[in-house]
Backbone bond lengths (Angstrom), bond angles and torsions (degrees), N, CA, C in turn:
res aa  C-N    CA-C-N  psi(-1)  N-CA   C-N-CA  omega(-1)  CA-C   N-CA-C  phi
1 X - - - 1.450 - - 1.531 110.43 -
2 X 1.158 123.24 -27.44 1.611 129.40 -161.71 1.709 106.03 -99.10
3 X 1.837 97.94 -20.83 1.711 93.37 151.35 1.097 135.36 -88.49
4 X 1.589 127.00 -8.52 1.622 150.86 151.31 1.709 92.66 -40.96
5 X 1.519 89.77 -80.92 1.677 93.50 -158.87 1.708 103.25 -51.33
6 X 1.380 115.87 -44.52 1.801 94.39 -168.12 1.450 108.55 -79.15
7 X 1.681 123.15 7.25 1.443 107.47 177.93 1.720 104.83 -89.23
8 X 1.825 115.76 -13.20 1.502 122.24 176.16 1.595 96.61 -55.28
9 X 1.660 101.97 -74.21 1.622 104.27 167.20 1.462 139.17 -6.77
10 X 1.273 86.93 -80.87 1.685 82.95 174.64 1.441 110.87 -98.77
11 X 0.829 142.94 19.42 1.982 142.95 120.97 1.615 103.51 -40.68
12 X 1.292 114.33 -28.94 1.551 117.43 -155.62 1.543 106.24 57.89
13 X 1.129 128.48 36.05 1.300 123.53 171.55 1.223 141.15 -71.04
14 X 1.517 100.92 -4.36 1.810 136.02 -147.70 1.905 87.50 -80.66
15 X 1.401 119.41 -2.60 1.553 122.54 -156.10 1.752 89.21 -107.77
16 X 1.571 113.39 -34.92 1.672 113.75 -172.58 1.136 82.15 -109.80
17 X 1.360 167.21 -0.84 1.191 124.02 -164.83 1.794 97.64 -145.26
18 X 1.377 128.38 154.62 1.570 113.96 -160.88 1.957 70.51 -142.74
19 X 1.623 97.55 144.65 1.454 124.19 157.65 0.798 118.01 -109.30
20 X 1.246 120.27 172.10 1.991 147.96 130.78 1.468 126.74 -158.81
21 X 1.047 111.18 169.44 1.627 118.80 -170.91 1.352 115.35 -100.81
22 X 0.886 105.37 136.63 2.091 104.70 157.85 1.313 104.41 -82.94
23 X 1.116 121.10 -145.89 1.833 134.04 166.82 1.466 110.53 -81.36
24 X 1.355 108.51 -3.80 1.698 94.47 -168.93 1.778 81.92 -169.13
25 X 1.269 146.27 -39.87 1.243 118.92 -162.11 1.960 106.10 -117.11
26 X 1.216 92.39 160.15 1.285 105.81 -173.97 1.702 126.81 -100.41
27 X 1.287 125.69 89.84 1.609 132.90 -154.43 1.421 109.03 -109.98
28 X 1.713 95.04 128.57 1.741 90.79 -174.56 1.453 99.22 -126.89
29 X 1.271 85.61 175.74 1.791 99.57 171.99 1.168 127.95 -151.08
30 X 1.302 147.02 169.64 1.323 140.50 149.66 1.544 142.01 -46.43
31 X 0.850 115.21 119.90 1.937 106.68 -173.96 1.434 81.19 -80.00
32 X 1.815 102.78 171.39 1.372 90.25 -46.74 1.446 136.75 -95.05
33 X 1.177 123.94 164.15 1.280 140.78 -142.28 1.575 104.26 -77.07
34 X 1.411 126.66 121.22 1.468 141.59 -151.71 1.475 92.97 -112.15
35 X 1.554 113.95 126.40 1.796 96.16 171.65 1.507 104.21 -116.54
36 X 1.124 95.88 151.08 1.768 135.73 21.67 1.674 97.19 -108.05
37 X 0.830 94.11 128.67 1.760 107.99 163.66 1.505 107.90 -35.50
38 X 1.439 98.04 125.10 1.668 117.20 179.25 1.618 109.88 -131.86
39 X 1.336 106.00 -1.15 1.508 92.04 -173.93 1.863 99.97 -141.50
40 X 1.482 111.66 120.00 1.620 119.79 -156.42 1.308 92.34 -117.40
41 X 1.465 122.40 151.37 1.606 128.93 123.03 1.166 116.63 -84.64
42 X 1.100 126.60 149.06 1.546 116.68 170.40 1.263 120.94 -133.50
43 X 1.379 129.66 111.52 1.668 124.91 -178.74 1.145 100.08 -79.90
44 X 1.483 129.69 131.61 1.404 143.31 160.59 1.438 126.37 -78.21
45 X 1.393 117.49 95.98 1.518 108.40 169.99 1.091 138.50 -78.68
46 X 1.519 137.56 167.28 1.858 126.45 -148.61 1.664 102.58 -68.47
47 X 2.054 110.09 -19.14 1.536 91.27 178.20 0.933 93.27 -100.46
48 X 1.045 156.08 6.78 1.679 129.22 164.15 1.397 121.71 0.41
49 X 1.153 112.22 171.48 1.536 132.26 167.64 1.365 101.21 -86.64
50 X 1.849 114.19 -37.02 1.429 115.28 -146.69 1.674 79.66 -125.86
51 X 1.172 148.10 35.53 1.625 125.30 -172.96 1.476 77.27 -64.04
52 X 2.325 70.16 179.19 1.233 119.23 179.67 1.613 102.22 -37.47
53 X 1.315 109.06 163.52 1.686 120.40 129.47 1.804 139.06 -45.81
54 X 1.466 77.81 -40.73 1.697 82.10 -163.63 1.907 95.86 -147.95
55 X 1.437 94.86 138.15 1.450 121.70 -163.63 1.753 88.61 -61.82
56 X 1.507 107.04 140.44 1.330 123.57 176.09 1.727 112.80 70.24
57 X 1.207 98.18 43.36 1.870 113.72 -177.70 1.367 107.81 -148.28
58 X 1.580 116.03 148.52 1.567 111.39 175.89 1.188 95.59 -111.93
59 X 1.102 90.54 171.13 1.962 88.37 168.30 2.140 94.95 -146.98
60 X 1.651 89.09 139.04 1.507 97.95 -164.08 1.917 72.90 -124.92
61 X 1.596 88.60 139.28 1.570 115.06 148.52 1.219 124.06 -144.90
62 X 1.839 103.34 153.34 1.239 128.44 -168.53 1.974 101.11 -89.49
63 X 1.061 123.70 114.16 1.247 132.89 -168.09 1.291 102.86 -101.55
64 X 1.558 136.19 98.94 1.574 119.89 -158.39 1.810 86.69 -122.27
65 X 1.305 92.66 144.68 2.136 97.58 154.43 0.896 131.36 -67.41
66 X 2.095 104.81 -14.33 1.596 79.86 165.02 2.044 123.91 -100.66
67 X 1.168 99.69 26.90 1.355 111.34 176.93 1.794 102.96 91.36
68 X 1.073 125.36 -30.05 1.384 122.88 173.93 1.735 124.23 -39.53
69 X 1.544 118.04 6.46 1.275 113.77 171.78 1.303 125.98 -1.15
70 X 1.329 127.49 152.93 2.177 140.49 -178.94 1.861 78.27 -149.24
71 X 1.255 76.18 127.19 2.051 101.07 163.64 1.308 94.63 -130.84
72 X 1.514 142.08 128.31 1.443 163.92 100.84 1.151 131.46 -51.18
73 X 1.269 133.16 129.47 1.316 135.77 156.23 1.542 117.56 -129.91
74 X 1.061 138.20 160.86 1.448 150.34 -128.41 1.602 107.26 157.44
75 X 1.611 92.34 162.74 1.556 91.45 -176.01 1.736 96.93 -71.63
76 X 1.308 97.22 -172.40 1.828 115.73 -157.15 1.796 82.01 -87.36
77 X 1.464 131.35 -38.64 1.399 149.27 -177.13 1.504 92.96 -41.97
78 X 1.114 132.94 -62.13 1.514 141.47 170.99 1.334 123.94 -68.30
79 X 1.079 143.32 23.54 1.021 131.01 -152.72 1.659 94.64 -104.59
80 X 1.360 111.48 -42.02 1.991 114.02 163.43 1.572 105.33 -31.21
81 X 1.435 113.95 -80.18 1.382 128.84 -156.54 1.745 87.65 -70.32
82 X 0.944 136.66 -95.13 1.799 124.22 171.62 1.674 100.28 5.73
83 X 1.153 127.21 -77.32 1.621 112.92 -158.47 1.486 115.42 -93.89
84 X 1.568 113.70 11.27 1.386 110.15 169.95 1.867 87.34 -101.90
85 X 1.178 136.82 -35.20 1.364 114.60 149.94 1.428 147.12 -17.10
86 X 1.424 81.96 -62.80 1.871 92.45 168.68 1.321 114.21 -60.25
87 X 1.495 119.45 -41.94 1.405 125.56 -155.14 1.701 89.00 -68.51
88 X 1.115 116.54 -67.33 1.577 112.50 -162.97 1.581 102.63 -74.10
89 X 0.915 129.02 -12.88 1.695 129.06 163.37 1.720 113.77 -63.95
90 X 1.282 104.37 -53.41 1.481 107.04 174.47 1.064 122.70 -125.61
91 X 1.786 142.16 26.62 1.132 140.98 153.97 1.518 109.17 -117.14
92 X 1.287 113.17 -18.57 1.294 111.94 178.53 1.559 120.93 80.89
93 X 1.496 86.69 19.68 1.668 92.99 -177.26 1.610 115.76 -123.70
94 X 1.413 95.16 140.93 1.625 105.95 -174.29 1.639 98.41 -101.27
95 X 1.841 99.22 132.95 1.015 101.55 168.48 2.165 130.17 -39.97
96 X 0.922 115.94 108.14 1.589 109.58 -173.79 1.415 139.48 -38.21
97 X 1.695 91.73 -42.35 1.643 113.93 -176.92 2.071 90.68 -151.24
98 X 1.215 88.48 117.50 1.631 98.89 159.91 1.371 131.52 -119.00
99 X 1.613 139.33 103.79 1.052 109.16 -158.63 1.824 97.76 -119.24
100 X 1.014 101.75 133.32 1.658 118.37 -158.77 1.214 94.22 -138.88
């Protein structure tokens, strides 16, 4: 999760894209932010309510209003490229600045 959040960072993405935490998972959205929020990513951490399946995997979902939900899981190794997926899959946004 803490390589999610620092790849927003240095994407500089922190300008299109707004977080927060639960106790354990990590939920983003689009700036800017329309309320009440209807449309989530969600990084899943190992305590979740909802973790992975299987030890050493994240699992990211697309939380939509219109009920059309995406649940993924992948190793934890992916979990960067997994949620810059989602982002341009369903926000339509390209990371800004990537420096790799």
């Amino acid at each position: 999760m803490v390589d999610v959040i620092d790849s927003v960072i240095d994407a500089n993405a922190d300008e299109v894209l707004a977080g927060s935490t639960s106790m354990h998972d990590l939920m983003v959205a689009p700036r800017p932010l329309r309320k009440p929020v209807r449309d989530l990513i969600v990084v899943r951490a190992p305590g979740s309510l909802r973790p992975a399946g299987r030890g050493g995997h994240v699992r990211i979902e697309h939380l939509s209003s219109t009920g059309y939900d995406e649940v993924v899981e992948r190793p934890s190794a992916d979990a960067v490229a997994l949620f810059w997926r989602f982002v341009i899959e369903k926000y339509g946004i390209e990371p800004p600045h990537r420096s790799e």
